[in-house]
N, C-alpha and C positions, 0 to 999 in steps of 0.2 A: 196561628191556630194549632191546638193537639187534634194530631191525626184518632184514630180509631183506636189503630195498634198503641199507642203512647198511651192513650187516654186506660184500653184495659190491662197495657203493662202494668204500669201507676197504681191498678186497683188489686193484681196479683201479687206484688210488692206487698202491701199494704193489710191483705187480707193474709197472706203468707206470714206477716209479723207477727199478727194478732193471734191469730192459731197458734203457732208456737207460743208466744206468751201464755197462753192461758191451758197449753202442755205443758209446760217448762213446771218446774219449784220456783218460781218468781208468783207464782199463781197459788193462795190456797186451795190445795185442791178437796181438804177437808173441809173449812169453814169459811170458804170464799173471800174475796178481794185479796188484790196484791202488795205483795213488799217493793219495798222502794226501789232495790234496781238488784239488777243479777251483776257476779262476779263471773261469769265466762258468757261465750260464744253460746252457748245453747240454752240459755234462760233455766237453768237447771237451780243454779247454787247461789240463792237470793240473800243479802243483807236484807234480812229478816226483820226489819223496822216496817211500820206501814203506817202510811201519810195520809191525812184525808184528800188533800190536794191531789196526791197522784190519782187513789180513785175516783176522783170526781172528774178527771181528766178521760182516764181510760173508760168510766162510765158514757162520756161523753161518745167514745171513740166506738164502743163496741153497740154502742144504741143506733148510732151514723151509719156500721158496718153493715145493722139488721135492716136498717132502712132502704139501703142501695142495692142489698142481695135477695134481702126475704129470709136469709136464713137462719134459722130457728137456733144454730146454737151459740150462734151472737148474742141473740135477745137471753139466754141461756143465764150468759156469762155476766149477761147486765143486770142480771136478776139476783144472783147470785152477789155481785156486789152492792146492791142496794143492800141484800140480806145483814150482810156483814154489819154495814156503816148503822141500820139501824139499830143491831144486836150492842154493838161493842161502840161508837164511836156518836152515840145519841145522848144526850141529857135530857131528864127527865121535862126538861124545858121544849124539848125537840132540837137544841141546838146543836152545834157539832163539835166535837174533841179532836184534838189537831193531829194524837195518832197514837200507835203502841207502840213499845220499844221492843228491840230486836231480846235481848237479855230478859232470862227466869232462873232463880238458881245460882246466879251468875256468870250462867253461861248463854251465847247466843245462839239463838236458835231452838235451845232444850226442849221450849215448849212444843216443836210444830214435828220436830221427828222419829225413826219409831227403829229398833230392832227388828230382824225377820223376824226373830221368837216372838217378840211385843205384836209382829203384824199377825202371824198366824192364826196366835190365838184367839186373836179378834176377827179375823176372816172365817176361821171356821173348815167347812169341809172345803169351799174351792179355795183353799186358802195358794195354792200353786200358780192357778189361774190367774187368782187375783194380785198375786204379788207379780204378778208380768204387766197386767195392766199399769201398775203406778210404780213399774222400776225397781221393786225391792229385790235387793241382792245381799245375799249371805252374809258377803262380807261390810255388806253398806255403801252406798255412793258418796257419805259421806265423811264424816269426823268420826272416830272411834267405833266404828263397826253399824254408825246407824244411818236411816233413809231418809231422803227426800223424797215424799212423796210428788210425781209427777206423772204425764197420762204417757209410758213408752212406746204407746202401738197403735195403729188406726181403728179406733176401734171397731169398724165394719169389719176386716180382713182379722182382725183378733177374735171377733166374737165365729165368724167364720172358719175359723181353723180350729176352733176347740167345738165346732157343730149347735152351736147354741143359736136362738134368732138374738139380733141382735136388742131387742126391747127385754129379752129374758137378762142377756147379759149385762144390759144397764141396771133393771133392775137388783139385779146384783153389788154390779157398785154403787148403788145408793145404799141396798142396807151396810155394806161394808162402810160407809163415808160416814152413816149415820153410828155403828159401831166405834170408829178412829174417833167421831167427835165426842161420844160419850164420856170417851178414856182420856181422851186430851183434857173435859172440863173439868176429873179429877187431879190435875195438875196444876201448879203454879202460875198462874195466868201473868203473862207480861206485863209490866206495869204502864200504865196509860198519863201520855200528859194531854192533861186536862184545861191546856189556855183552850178560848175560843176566838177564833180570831178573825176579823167581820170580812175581810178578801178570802181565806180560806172557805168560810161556810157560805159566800156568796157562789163559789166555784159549784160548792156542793147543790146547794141550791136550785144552779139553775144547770146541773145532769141531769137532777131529779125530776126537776120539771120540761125538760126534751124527751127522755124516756116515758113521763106519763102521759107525754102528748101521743109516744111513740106506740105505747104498746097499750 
């Protein structure tokens, strides 16, 4: 039998993962749903491909997360990747496309990252503020001076430290999110393969239909 302690170890574990992932740059945090897998320890610097299969998987997971906690920024996250899959990865049929590739440009990633200067001037006046929330640094976290946008602070103790409530401060990063995604859509959009493939959209399928049961 699992004891108590095992049982809500197991669920710290678990919930601890998901949180960082959907922190991390593995997680869009502009236009929702994740890339295929991270190259380090801290879910930060993601091969930037994204699969329907994994979202339908981690839809699965964070619909499960909201249903065993209640908490709101699980279902958040689930929402957030429906959004995705039905924007970018839907045919006009309803069916599913199997994913986007990492490369725009010819380069990987181009399309999902930003310079400070690129973030600024899209953030605006709290543009300081807001480049703490999602990691942006001068010099870049990334490749040639540019960011991955990720969430680098709690944002209860973040919005707290700069004296904001914190539903001011979110709102904040929504217009800022819906800013990055404007500027993103004037860009090269990665190019999408387009099989359908009936194990794939059956995964899809039935996240979609655990979370409409769910929420």
């Amino acid at each position: 039998a699992v004891s108590t302690f095992q049982r809500d170890e197991r669920q710290r574990m678990v919930e601890h993962t998901l949180l960082r992932m959907h922190r991390g740059g593995i997680c869009d945090q502009v236009g929702g749903g994740f890339c295929r897998y991270s190259v380090d320890r801290r879910w930060l610097v993601p091969h930037f491909e994204k699969m329907l299969y994994d979202n339908a998987l981690l839809l699965m997971a964070y619909t499960d997360a909201y249903q065993i906690t209640g908490r709101a920024a699980y279902r958040t996250v689930a929402e957030e990747i429906i959004e995705y899959v039905r924007r970018e990865l839907t045919d006009p049929r309803t069916l599913f496309y199997s994913a986007e590739n990492a490369d725009s440009e010819g380069e990987e990633g181009h399309f999902y990252v930003f310079t400070k200067t690129e973030f600024d001037a899209l953030a605006g006046a709290q543009a300081d503020m807001l480049a703490e929330y999602f990691g942006i640094e001068e010099a870049g976290n990334f490749e040639d001076g540019k960011n991955i946008l990720h969430i680098a602070v709690d944002p209860h103790e973040w919005a707290r430290r700069h004296g904001v409530a914190l539903d001011d401060a979110l709102a904040l990063v929504a217009e800022t999110r819906r800013a990055l995604f404007a500027a993103r859509a004037r860009r090269v959009h990665p190019s999408r393969d387009d099989k359908i493939l009936a194990s794939w959209n059956g995964l899809m399928i039935a996240a979609l239909a655990r979370a409409g049961q769910a929420f």
